[in-house]
Each structure stands twice: as structure tokens, then as C-alpha cells.
Residue, then its C-alpha position, 0 to 999 in steps of 0.5 A: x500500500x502506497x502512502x497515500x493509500x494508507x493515509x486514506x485509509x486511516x482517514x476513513x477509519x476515523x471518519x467512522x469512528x466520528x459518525x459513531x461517536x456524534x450517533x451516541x451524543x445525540x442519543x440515536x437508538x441502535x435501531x437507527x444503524x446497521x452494520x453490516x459485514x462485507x468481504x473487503x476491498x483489496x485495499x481494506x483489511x479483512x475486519x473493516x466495518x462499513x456503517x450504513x445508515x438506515x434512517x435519518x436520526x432524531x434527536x429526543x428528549x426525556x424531560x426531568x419530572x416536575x414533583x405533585x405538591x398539590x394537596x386532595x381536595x376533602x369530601x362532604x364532610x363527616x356525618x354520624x348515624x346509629x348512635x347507641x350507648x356503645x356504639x355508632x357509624x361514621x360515614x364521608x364524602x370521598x375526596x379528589x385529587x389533581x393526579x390520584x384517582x379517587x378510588x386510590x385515594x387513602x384515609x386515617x380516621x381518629x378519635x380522642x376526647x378533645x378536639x385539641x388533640x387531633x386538629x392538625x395533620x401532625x397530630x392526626x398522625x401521631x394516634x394510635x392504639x384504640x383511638x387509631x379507627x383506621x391508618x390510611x385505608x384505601x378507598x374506605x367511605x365508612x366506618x362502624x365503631x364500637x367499645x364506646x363507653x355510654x353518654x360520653x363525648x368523643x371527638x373524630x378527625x379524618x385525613x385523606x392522602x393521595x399517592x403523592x403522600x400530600x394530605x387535607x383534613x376533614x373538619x373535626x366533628x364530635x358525636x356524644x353516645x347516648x345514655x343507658x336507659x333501663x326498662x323498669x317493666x309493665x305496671x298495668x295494661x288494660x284491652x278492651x274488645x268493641x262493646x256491642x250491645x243488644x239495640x233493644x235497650x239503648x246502649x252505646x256501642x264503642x271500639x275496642x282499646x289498649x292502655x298501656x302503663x310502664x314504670x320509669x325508665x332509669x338513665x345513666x345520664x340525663x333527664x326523660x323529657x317524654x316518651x315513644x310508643x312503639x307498636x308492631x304485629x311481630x316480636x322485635x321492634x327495631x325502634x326506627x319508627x314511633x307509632x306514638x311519641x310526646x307521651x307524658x315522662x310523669x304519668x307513662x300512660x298511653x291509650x291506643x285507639x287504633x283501629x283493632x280487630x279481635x285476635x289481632x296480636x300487637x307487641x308494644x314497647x317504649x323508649x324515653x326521649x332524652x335530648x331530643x333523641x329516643x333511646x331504645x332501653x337494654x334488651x330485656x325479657x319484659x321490654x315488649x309486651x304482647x297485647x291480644x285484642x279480645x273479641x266482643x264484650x270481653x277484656x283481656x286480663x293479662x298475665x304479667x299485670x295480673x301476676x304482678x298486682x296480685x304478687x304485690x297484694x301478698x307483699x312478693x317481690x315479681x321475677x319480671x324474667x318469668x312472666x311476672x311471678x313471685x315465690x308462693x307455695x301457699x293455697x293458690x300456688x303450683x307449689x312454688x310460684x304464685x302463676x296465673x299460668x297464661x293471659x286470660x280473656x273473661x266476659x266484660x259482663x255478666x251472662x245475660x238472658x238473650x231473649x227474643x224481641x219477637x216471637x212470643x205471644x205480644x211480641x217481645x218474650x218478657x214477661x212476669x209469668x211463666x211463658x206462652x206460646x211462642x215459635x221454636x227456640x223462641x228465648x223468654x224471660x220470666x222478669x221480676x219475680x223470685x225466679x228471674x228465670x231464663x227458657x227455651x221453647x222446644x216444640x213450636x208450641x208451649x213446651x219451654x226449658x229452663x237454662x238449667x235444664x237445657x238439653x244441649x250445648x246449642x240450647x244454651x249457647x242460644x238462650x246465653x250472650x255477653x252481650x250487655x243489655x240483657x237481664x242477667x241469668x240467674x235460677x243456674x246451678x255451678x255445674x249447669x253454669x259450667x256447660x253454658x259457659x262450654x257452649x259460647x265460643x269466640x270466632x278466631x278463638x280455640x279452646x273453650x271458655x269455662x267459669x272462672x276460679x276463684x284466684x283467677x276471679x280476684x284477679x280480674x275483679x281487681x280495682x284501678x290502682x289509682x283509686x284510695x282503699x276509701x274510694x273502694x269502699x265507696x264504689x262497693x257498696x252501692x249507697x249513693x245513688x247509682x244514676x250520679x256516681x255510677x257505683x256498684x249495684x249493692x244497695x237495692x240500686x240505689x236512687x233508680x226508680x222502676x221503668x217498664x217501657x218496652x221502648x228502648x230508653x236505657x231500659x236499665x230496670x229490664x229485670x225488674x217490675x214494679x210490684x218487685x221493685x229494682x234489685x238487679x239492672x241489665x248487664x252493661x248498663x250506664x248506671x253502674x258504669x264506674x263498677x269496673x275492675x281495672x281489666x274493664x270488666x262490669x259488676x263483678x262486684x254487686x247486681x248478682x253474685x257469681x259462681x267460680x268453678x271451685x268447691x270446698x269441704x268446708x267448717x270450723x276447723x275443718x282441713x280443706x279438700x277441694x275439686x273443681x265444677x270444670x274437672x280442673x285443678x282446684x284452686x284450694x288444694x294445697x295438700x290439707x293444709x289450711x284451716x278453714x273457719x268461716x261461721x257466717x264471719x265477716x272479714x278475716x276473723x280471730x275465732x277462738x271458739x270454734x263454734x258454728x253459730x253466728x255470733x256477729x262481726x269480730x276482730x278483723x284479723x288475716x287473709x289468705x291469699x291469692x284465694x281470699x279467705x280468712x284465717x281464723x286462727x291467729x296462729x295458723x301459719x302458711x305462705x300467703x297469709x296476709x294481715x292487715x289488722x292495722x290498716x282494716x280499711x284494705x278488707x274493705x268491709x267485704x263478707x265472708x259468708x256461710x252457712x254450714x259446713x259440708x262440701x260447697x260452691x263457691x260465689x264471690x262479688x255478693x249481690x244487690x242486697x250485699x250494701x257495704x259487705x259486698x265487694x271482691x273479696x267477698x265470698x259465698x259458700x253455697x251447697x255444692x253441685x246443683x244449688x239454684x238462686x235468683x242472685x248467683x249468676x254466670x262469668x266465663x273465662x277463655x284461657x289464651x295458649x301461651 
């Protein structure tokens, strides 16, 4: 190789290595040069490279990041639902961001005691433990909390960071937990089924009704401003919507005048408004009580109120986690507990002689003689004399029974209704009563209705709890005048005078003529319309007597053995324990004598409960006796009445000739069995299945 060549040829060497060199400055990809092998010019070596360019170079330029130091934008702010004493829910807007996606978006949420304490982003940082809620969670709207201590008030701050770490606050807010209310239990409850009376006599009908009454509910923290009422048709109420509210936080009674239907089962319970919120009491057994409407003309006699007045009558303390009941192992118990056993539906009136407006000879069947002719099953009432006897014809003709006599359980349901307006049925024997009582039925209603006994009678013979032991006293015996107080129908029916128009004009003497004079009125009538037991029930107390289903071996120191009209357990029988000692006594008597003859009104001494008769001795121990010797005015005056001794009926309430000696403690005891009476008449009882 010349020199010349050889000169050139390192030239182009270096042109190429030049090109190479301005290619990788000015940041050409690999892509953009090929290289490619050739076999060599005779003047070139055997390894020479020749570049070929493929393309035409780009220069590019990756710039430098520009940092994110724009914070995210908070959402709606933070708001809180489902307050309880313990727990609440905290929910918030989702916020923005210029770069972070919102679902990318992240929360720290914290609690502390004041809000000094995590106003700051630095601050909010620093929590944790218990009071750390949630540490930079993503995309999370909500947040339930729970562990809270009651009426307490905590304070929540909320941070949102976007992916940059840059960070905004939520505004503080602060949410107090709700007090502890502690449900004290059902004091009374009162269902009344519709009242729907014969349209012969006048009376009003009205609807059925629900009283409800509840003791004061206790707070941890706060003042009861007033109460809420909830109501459903299942257990369980959820306290989202009150059916009534402002109910007075003093008397803690409700009166539900809804729209009811017989055999309608309604759950009530209550919450007490505390700063203008309801705070649904701690669950417990007794927080709702189950209302069964009754039918027509009967009321409800609820369980747990009839247990409790009864157990506190004996002085007991109530399990309220067991329907009520109290420790009892006396007369009237199971052996252990004094326990009605299930709510009771008892007629809200007397039976009454359901005679017919037509079809007898003249019309209507009332008479003061024993009937005529009449069509068949034509209903007639012999009014006014000593029999006030209720028959039914049989043959189309002149052929009539008595109700004692009745063939058939359809005779006596026909002759027999509640419904008020009628004359009372009386001339019936306990055990006739018995099967009158078998054949009424109630539509929607199973089981069968039966009398009732003599516990249960005192139960639903009760008296309002607002009323004073003299005011008792008063109402019971009938003395003032009957068209302006309304009281019992014990003293002849006082202040009433004898009306004999057949037109309906409150014909309240329906029972009665003139040559008789008034003794018993109509059952439901408005002239003994204050004669109510707590229940609602009219004139157990006066008008005629009534037949409970127990009877008794009875007499001066006689050990008591029971059975029952209804081949039911007694309520007597408690294993022969107790003494009975009546002797025509009234009151509980201190009888040391021991004789048989009535020796007049003596020392009022002890009772026994819940069956409500005396102890004649002062000595006789047993559980359930109760003696109010210091405070006589509670026996109210009431008799206790027999007249020898032997196997007997009992009757309670007394009747029109009773006065100041009859009322719910007043007992009978009749001979036994097949006894007949103008004054004893008919009540029945349909137990509700629990």
C-alpha cells in the first residue's frame, strides 16, 4: 500500500469512528444503524466495518419530572348515624385529587376526647392504639365503631392522602353516645274488645282499646323529657319508627285507639326521649309486651299485670324474667310460684238472658209469668219475680226449658250472650253454669271458655290502682245513688226508680217490675258504669253474685279438700293444709271458739291469699297469709259468708242486697253441685295458649 493509500485509509477509519461517536451524543437508538459485514476491498483489511445508515436520526428528549405538591381536595364532610350507648357509624364524602384517582385515594380516621388533640395533620398522625379507627385505608367511605363507653363525648378527625403522600383534613366533628336507659317493666295494661250491645235497650256501642302503663325508665345520664310508643304485629321492634311519641315522662300512660280487630296480636314497647333523641332501653325479657285484642264484650286480663298486682297484694317481690311471678307455695300456688299460668280473656259482663224481641205471644218474650206460646227456640224471660228465670221453647208450641235444664250445648249457647243489655241469668246451678259457659265460643278463638276460679276471679275483679282503699269502699257498696256516681249495684240500686217501657230508653230496670221493685239492672248498663275492675270488666262486684268453678269441704276447723265444677285443678288444694273457719264471719276473723253459730262481726284479723279467705286462727301459719289488722280499711268491709259446713260452691262479688259487705273479696259458700238462686249468676273465662 502506497502512502497515500494508507493515509486514506486511516482517514476513513476515523471518519467512522466520528459518525459513531456524534450517533451516541445525540442519543440515536441502535435501531437507527446497521452494520453490516462485507468481504473487503483489496485495499481494506479483512475486519473493516462499513456503517450504513438506515434512517435519518432524531434527536429526543426525556424531560426531568416536575414533583405533585398539590394537596386532595376533602369530601362532604363527616356525618354520624346509629348512635347507641356503645356504639355508632361514621360515614364521608370521598375526596379528589389533581393526579390520584379517587378510588386510590387513602384515609386515617381518629378519635380522642378533645378536639385539641387531633386538629392538625401532625397530630392526626401521631394516634394510635384504640383511638387509631383506621391508618390510611384505601378507598374506605365508612366506618362502624364500637367499645364506646355510654353518654360520653368523643371527638373524630379524618385525613385523606393521595399517592403523592400530600394530605387535607376533614373538619373535626364530635358525636356524644347516648345514655343507658333501663326498662323498669309493665305496671298495668288494660284491652278492651268493641262493646256491642243488644239495640233493644239503648246502649252505646264503642271500639275496642289498649292502655298501656310502664314504670320509669332509669338513665345513666340525663333527664326523660317524654316518651315513644312503639307498636308492631311481630316480636322485635327495631325502634326506627314511633307509632306514638310526646307521651307524658310523669304519668307513662298511653291509650291506643287504633283501629283493632279481635285476635289481632300487637307487641308494644317504649323508649324515653332524652335530648331530643329516643333511646331504645337494654334488651330485656319484659321490654315488649304482647297485647291480644279480645273479641266482643270481653277484656283481656293479662298475665304479667295480673301476676304482678296480685304478687304485690301478698307483699312478693315479681321475677319480671318469668312472666311476672313471685315465690308462693301457699293455697293458690303450683307449689312454688304464685302463676296465673297464661293471659286470660273473661266476659266484660255478666251472662245475660238473650231473649227474643219477637216471637212470643205480644211480641217481645218478657214477661212476669211463666211463658206462652211462642215459635221454636223462641228465648223468654220470666222478669221480676223470685225466679228471674231464663227458657227455651222446644216444640213450636208451649213446651219451654229452663237454662238449667237445657238439653244441649246449642240450647244454651242460644238462650246465653255477653252481650250487655240483657237481664242477667240467674235460677243456674255451678255445674249447669259450667256447660253454658262450654257452649259460647269466640270466632278466631280455640279452646273453650269455662267459669272462672276463684284466684283467677280476684284477679280480674281487681280495682284501678289509682283509686284510695276509701274510694273502694265507696264504689262497693252501692249507697249513693247509682244514676250520679255510677257505683256498684249493692244497695237495692240505689236512687233508680222502676221503668217498664218496652221502648228502648236505657231500659236499665229490664229485670225488674214494679210490684218487685229494682234489685238487679241489665248487664252493661250506664248506671253502674264506674263498677269496673281495672281489666274493664262490669259488676263483678254487686247486681248478682257469681259462681267460680271451685268447691270446698268446708267448717270450723275443718282441713280443706277441694275439686273443681270444670274437672280442673282446684284452686284450694294445697295438700290439707289450711284451716278453714268461716261461721257466717265477716272479714278475716280471730275465732277462738270454734263454734258454728253466728255470733256477729269480730276482730278483723288475716287473709289468705291469692284465694281470699280468712284465717281464723291467729296462729295458723302458711305462705300467703296476709294481715292487715292495722290498716282494716284494705278488707274493705267485704263478707265472708256461710252457712254450714259440708262440701260447697263457691260465689264471690255478693249481690244487690250485699250494701257495704259486698265487694271482691267477698265470698259465698253455697251447697255444692246443683244449688239454684235468683242472685248467683254466670262469668266465663277463655284461657289464651301461651
Amino acid at each position: 500500500m502506497t502512502r497515500a493509500e494508507t493515509i486514506l485509509w486511516k482517514g476513513s477509519k476515523i471518519s467512522l469512528l466520528l459518525l459513531l461517536l456524534l450517533l451516541l451524543i445525540n442519543g440515536c437508538t441502535k435501531s437507527n444503524v446497521s452494520t453490516v459485514k462485507r468481504a473487503p476491498t483489496p485495499e481494506e483489511p479483512e475486519d473493516s466495518i462499513v456503517a450504513t445508515p438506515t434512517s435519518t436520526p432524531v434527536a429526543t428528549f426525556t424531560p426531568t419530572p416536575t414533583p405533585d405538591t398539590t394537596n386532595p381536595v376533602v369530601g362532604s364532610g363527616i356525618t354520624s348515624s346509629l348512635i347507641t350507648s356503645s356504639s355508632l357509624r361514621l360515614d364521608w364524602g370521598g375526596g379528589s385529587d389533581n393526579l390520584t384517582e379517587t378510588s386510590q385515594l387513602r384515609y386515617r380516621l381518629v378519635a380522642a376526647s378533645t378536639s385539641s388533640a387531633i386538629d392538625t395533620i401532625s397530630e392526626v398522625d401521631l394516634i394510635s392504639g384504640a383511638n387509631l379507627l383506621l391508618d390510611y385505608q384505601t378507598n374506605v367511605l365508612a366506618s362502624n365503631i364500637s367499645s364506646l363507653d355510654d353518654a360520653t363525648t368523643y371527638y373524630f378527625a379524618l385525613v385523606v392522602k393521595d399517592m403523592a403522600g400530600n394530605q387535607a383534613l376533614y373538619p373535626i366533628v364530635s358525636v356524644t353516645t347516648l345514655a343507658i336507659a333501663t326498662f323498669n317493666g309493665w305496671t298495668h295494661l288494660r284491652a278492651v274488645g268493641a262493646k256491642n250491645p243488644i239495640a233493644f235497650t239503648g246502649l252505646a256501642t264503642s271500639p275496642a282499646t289498649v292502655m298501656v302503663q310502664f314504670a320509669a325508665v332509669t338513665l345513666t345520664a340525663g333527664t326523660v323529657e317524654s316518651y315513644n310508643i312503639y307498636r308492631g304485629t311481630s316480636p322485635g321492634q327495631n325502634f326506627s319508627s314511633a307509632y306514638a311519641t310526646g307521651i307524658s315522662a310523669s304519668a307513662r300512660t298511653y291509650i291506643d285507639n287504633g283501629a283493632f280487630s279481635a285476635g289481632n296480636i300487637y307487641y308494644y314497647s317504649v323508649a324515653p326521649v332524652v335530648g331530643g333523641v329516643a333511646i331504645p332501653p337494654e334488651d330485656i325479657t319484659d321490654q315488649e309486651i304482647k297485647v291480644t285484642i279480645p273479641p266482643e264484650n270481653m277484656v283481656l286480663v293479662h298475665r304479667w299485670i295480673g301476676n304482678r298486682e296480685m304478687c304485690e297484694l301478698m307483699g312478693k317481690a315479681i321475677d319480671r324474667s318469668n312472666n311476672y311471678r313471685c315465690i308462693h307455695t301457699g293455697t293458690g300456688s303450683d307449689g312454688a310460684f304464685f302463676d296465673l299460668g297464661q293471659s286470660l280473656l273473661v266476659d266484660a259482663y255478666e251472662l245475660g238472658c238473650n231473649f227474643s224481641e219477637n216471637g212470643c205471644s205480644g211480641g217481645v218474650c218478657l214477661g212476669t209469668t211463666t211463658p206462652g206460646t211462642a215459635t221454636i227456640n223462641s228465648v223468654y224471660y220470666q222478669r221480676g219475680s223470685s225466679s228471674d228465670t231464663c227458657y227455651i221453647n222446644t216444640n213450636g208450641a208451649s213446651s219451654w226449658l229452663s237454662i238449667d235444664d237445657a238439653a244441649n250445648a246449642t240450647q244454651r249457647a242460644t238462650m246465653a250472650s255477653a252481650r250487655p243489655g240483657l237481664p242477667p241469668i240467674a235460677m243456674i246451678s255451678p255445674v249447669s253454669a259450667n256447660l253454658i259457659c262450654n257452649a259460647q265460643s269466640e270466632v278466631g278463638f280455640s279452646g273453650s271458655k269455662r267459669l272462672l276460679h276463684r284466684r283467677e276471679w280476684l284477679v280480674a275483679a281487681a280495682w284501678d290502682s289509682t283509686l284510695s282503699d276509701a274510694t273502694i269502699t265507696t264504689i262497693e257498696s252501692g249507697t249513693a245513688s247509682l244514676p250520679v256516681n255510677g257505683h256498684c249495684n249493692s244497695n237495692y240500686a240505689t236512687g233508680v226508680s222502676f221503668d217498664n217501657r218496652l221502648t228502648p230508653t236505657n231500659l236499665e230496670t229490664l229485670p225488674s217490675t214494679s210490684s218487685s221493685g229494682v234489685k238487679i239492672l241489665i248487664t252493661g248498663g250506664v248506671l253502674t258504669r264506674n263498677c269496673l275492675s281495672r281489666y274493664g270488666a262490669q259488676d263483678m262486684v254487686g247486681n248478682i253474685a257469681e259462681w267460680n268453678s271451685d268447691q270446698i269441704n268446708n267448717g270450723v276447723g275443718v282441713t280443706a279438700s277441694s275439686n273443681n265444677v270444670d274437672n280442673t285443678n282446684a284452686d284450694f288444694n294445697n295438700g290439707g293444709a289450711l284451716v278453714l273457719q268461716f261461721d257466717n264471719d265477716q272479714a278475716p276473723v280471730l275465732d277462738n271458739s270454734f263454734d258454728s253459730t253466728f255470733s256477729g262481726i269480730r276482730t278483723l284479723k288475716r287473709m289468705q291469699l291469692p284465694i281470699g279467705t280468712p284465717v281464723g286462727s291467729d296462729t295458723f301459719a302458711e305462705d300467703g297469709i296476709v294481715d292487715w289488722t292495722a290498716a282494716t280499711a284494705k278488707y274493705h268491709g267485704d263478707k265472708f259468708w256461710v252457712n254450714t259446713s259440708a262440701l260447697r260452691d263457691v260465689v264471690s262479688g255478693g249481690y244487690y242486697i250485699y250494701g257495704t259487705t259486698a265487694g271482691r273479696f267477698t265470698m259465698q259458700i253455697e251447697a255444692a253441685y246443683y244449688n239454684v238462686a235468683p242472685y248467683i249468676g254466670i262469668r266465663c273465662v277463655l284461657p289464651l295458649a301461651e
